[in-house]
C-alpha positions in Angstrom: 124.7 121.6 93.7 126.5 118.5 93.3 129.5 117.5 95.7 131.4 114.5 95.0 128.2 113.0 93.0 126.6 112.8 96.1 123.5 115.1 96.9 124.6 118.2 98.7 124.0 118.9 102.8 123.8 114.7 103.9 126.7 114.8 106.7 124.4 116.8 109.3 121.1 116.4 109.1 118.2 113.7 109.3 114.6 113.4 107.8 112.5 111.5 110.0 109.5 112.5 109.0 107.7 111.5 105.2 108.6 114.2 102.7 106.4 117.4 102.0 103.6 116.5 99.5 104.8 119.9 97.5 107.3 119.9 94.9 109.9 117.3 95.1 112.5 119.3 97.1 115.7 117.5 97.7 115.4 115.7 101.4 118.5 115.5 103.6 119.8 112.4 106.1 123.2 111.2 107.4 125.5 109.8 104.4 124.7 106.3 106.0 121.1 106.0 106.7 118.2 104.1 105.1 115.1 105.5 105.8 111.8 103.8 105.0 110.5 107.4 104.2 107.1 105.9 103.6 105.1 102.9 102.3 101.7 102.6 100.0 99.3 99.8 99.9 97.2 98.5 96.8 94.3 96.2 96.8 96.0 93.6 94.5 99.6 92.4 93.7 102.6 94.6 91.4 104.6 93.6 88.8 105.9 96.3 87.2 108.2 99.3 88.9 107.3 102.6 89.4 107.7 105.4 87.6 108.4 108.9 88.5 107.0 112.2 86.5 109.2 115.5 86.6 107.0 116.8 89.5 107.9 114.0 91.8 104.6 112.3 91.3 104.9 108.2 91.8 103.0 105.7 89.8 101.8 102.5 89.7 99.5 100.1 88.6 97.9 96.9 90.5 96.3 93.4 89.5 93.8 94.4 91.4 92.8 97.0 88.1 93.7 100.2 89.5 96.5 102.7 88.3 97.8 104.7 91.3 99.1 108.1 91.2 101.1 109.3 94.8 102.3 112.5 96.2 105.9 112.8 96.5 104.9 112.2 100.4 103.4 108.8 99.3 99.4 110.1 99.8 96.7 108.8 97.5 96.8 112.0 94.7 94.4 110.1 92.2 93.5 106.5 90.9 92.3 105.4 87.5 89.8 102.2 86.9 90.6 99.9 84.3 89.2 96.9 82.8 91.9 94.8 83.5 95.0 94.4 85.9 98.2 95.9 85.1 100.7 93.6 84.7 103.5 96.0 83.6 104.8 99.1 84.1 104.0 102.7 82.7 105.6 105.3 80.7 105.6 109.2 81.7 106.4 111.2 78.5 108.2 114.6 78.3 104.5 116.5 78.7 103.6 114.4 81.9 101.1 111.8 80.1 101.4 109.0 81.8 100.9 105.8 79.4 99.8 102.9 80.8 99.5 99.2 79.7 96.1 97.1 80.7 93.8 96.0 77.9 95.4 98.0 75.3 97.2 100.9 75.8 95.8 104.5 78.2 97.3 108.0 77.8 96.2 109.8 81.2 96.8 113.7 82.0 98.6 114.0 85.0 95.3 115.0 86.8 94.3 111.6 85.8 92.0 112.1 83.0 91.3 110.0 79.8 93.0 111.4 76.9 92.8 108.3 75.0 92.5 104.8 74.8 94.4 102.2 72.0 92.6 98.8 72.2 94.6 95.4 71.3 92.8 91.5 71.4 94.6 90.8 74.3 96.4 92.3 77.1 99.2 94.3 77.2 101.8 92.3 79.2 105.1 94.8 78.3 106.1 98.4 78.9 105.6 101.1 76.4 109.0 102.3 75.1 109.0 106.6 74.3 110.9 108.0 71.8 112.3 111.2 70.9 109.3 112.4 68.9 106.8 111.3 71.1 106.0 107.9 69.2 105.3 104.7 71.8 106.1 101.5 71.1 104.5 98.0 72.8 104.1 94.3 71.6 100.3 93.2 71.6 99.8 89.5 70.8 102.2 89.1 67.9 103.1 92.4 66.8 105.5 95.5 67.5 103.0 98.5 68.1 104.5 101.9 66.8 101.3 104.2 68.1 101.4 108.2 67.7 101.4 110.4 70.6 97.3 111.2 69.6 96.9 107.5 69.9 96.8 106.0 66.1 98.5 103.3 64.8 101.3 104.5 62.9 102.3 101.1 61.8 103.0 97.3 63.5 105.3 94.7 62.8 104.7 90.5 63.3 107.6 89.6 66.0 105.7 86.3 66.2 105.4 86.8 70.0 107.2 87.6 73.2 104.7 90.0 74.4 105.9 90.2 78.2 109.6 91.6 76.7 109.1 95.6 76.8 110.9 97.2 74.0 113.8 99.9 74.2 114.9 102.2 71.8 118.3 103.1 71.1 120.4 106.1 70.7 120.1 105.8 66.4 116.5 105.5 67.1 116.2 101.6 66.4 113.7 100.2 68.2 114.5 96.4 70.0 112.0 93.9 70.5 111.3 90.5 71.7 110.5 87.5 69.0 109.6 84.0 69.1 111.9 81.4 66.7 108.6 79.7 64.8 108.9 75.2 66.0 112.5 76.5 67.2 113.3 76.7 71.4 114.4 80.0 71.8 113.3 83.7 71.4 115.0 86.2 69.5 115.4 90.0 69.1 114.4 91.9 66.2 116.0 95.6 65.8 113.6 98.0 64.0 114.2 101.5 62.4 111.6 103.8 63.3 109.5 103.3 59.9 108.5 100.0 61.3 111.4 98.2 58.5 113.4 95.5 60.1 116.9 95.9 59.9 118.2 92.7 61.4 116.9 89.5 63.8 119.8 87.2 66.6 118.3 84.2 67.2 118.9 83.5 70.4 119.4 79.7 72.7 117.0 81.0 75.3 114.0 82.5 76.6 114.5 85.9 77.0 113.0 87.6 80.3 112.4 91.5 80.2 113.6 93.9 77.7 117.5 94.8 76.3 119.5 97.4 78.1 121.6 99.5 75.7 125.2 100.6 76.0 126.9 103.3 75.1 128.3 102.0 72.0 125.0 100.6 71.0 125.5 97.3 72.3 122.2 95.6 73.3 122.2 93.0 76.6 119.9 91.0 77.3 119.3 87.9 79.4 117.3 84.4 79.8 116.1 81.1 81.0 118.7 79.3 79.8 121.5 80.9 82.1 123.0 83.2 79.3 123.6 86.8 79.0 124.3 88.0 75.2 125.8 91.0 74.1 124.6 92.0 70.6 126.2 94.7 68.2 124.1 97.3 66.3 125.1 95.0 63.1 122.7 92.4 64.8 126.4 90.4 65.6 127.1 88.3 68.2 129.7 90.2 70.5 130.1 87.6 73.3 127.8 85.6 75.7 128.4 85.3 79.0 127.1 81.8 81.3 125.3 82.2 84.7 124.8 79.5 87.2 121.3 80.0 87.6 118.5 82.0 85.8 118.4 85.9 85.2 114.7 86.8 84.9 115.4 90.3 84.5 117.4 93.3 82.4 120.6 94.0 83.1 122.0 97.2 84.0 125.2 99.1 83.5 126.9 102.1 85.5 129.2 104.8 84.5 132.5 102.4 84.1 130.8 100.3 81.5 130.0 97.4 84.4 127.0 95.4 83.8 125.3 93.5 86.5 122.6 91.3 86.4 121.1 89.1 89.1 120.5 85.5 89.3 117.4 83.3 90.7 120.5 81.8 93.1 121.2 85.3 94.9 124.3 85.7 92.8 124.9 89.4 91.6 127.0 89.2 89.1 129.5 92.3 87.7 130.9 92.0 84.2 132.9 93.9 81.6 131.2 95.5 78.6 134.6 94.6 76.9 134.8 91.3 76.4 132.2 89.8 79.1 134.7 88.5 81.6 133.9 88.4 84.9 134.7 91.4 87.3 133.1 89.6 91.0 130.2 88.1 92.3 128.3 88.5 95.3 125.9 86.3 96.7 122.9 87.5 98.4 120.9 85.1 101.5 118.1 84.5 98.2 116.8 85.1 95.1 117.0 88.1 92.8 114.2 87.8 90.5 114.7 92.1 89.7 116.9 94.1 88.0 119.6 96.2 89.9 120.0 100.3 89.9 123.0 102.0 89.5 123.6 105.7 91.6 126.3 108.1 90.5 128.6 106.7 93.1 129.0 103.4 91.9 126.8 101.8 94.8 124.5 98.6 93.5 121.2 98.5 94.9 119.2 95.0 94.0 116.5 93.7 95.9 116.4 89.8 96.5 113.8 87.6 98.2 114.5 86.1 102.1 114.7 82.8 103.4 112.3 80.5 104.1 109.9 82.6 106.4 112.0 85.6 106.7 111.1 88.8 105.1 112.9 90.1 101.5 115.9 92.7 101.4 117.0 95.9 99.8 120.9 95.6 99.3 123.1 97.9 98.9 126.6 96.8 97.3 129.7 99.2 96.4 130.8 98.9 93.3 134.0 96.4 94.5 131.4 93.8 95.0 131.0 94.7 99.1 128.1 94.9 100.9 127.6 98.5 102.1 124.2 98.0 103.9 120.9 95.9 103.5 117.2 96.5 104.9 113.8 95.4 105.0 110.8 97.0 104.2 107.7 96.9 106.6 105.2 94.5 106.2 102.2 95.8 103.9 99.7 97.5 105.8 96.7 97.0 103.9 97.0 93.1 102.7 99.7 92.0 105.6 102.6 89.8 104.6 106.1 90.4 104.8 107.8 92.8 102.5 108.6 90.2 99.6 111.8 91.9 98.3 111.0 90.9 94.4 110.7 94.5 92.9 113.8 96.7 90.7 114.8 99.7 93.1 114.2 103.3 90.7 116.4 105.9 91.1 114.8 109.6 91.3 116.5 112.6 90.8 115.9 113.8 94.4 117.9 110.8 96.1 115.1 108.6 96.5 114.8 104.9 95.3 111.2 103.3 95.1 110.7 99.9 95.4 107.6 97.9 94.4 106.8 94.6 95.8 104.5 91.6 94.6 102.7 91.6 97.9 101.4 94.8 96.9 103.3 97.8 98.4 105.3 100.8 97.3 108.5 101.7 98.7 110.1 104.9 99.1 113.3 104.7 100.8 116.0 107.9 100.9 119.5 107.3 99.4 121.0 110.7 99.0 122.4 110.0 95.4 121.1 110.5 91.8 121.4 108.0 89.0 124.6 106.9 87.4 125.7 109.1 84.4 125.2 105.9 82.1 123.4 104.5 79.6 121.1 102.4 81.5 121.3 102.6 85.1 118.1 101.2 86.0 115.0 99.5 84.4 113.6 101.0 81.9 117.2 103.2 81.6 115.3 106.5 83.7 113.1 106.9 86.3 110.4 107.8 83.8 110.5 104.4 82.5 111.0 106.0 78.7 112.8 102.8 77.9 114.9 104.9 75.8 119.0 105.2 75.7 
């Protein structure tokens, strides 16, 4: 039951303790608390975000060559050796595989077992994108990977680069990746049908950082190096571009009321109108956001950015005016010390909990009490899944 968009029961009573490691019940906590319900140590660095499966199950992968599947409680549940470290995040598709990026591409049960492995030259250094019929899609080296849920190639296209951008797909079932612009600065984005034909290429002034983040009207967003922000229509049109003072090295995300925020290398969060790109607010955080924000269904920002010099990172939470509603720290990582480094993009789960993931190492699992905005891309990777698909 839903009241007000927030999670039922929160005015009364509060979880101390880590949740149950058995299905992922809803927990409970004051309307105002932030809970560090629990924290999980790897053996190496993270750069990618977590993803949730439909049982509540975390996961995430390390540099130091280890995928990591947690109990909802935030217990070891299994861990899969790989040949290389994962510098990206995973995939859970509609049957629980989990797909995960390393040298080449994995499809693991959710028990942890092999079901297949997709080999590429180099490294996979993006996300795999899911679509509706089960195809993924990844850039290895040069080229647009379009693999069938059995693991064969069903076709690949030459983007001439940009493997770090992780595709998305959109609601017409066009599929966005990143390009390079051959003896040309800049990157661009090439829109694909699902046959592997390209239907149009922007060139862009910038290098782009992450992946696109789709609107509702099938505008694609993305940002850069060079301080921009373009909005793109699905004719492969310029809509508007919008100038930051500083760099955004991540996606941008958009809520419910077709606001799009995106955060800057300065600390400046910045809220903008779909319509147009003018600017709603800004506000300015005591460092760096080098993530991308998430979106609940209450309006309520939540961006982590970096601390000052010798201080630990933060976990902010801003309402959707542009006002700080709270802001906390995570412990420092039990297994490789160091302070909690506040460089990871918060996911939104559907039983009020928002992970964190942190280059120092650690998983964070704090309790919210509110579900994902009803929008087209709340969040990285648009769901907690990390399907990368509107």
């Amino acid at each position: 039951m839903i009241e007000r968009g927030r999670l039922a029961g929160l005015s009364t009573i509060l979880i101390i303790a880590p949740l149950s490691a058995a299905a992922p019940d809803i927990a409970q906590a004051d309307s105002e608390t932030r809970i560090e319900q629990w924290q999980f140590s790897s053996g190496g660095m993270i750069f990618g975000t977590p993803v949730v499966g439909a049982d509540g199950t975390v996961y995430i992968g390390s540099s130091d060559k280890s995928f990591y599947a947690l109990q909802p409680n935030g217990t070891l549940r299994w861990r899969y050796d790989l040949k290389s470290q994962v510098q990206s995040s995973a995939a859970v598709g509609e049957d629980g595989t989990v797909y995960v990026p390393g040298d080449g591409l994995y499809a693991l049960t959710s028990e942890g077992s092999l079901k297949w492995h997709f080999g590429v030259r180099s490294e996979l250094a993006s996300a795999p994108a899911i679509s509706t019929d089960g195809d993924l899609y990844c850039q290895g080296g040069y080229d647009l990977l379009a693999i069938r849920p059995d693991g064969t190639l069903k076709w690949k296209a030459r983007t001439e680069g940009r493997r770090e951008a992780s595709p998305a797909i959109g609601a017409n079932g066009t599929v966005y990746a990143g390009g390079a612009r051959p003896k040309v600065f800049g990157h661009r984005v090439v829109a694909f049908g699902q046959d592997g034909v390209k239907k149009w290429t922007f060139d862009t002034e910038t290098i782009l950082y992450g992946g696109p983040a789709i609107g509702s009207d099938g505008t694609t967003y993305i940002t850069g190096l060079n301080k921009l922000l373009y909005a793109i229509g699905q004719d492969g049109e310029e809509k508007w571009r919008f100038v930051t003072a500083a760099t955004v090295m991540s996606p941008p995300v958009i809520d419910a009321y077709n606001t799009i925020y995106a955060g800057a290398n300065d600390g400046t969060l910045y809220a903008i109108e779909a319509e147009g790109g003018k600017l709603k607010w800004t506000f300015h955080a005591p460092g760096p956001i080098v993530s991308s924000p998430a979106v609940d269904n209450e309006g309520t920002i939540y961006f982590t950015s970096a601390g000052p010099p010798g201080r630990p990172g933060v976990l902010n939470a801003v309402t959707r005016e542009g006002k700080l509603r709270w802001s906390v720290s995570g412990t420092p990582n039990t297994r490789r010390g160091g302070k909690f480094r506040g460089t990871g993009s918060p996911v939104l789960s559907q039983t009020g909990m928002l992970y964190v993931a942190d280059m120092n190492g650690s998983v964070y699992a704090f309790f919210v009490g509110t579900l994902p905005a009803n929008s087209s891309w709340p969040m990285i990777r648009r769901d907690p899944a990390g399907s990368g698909q509107q």
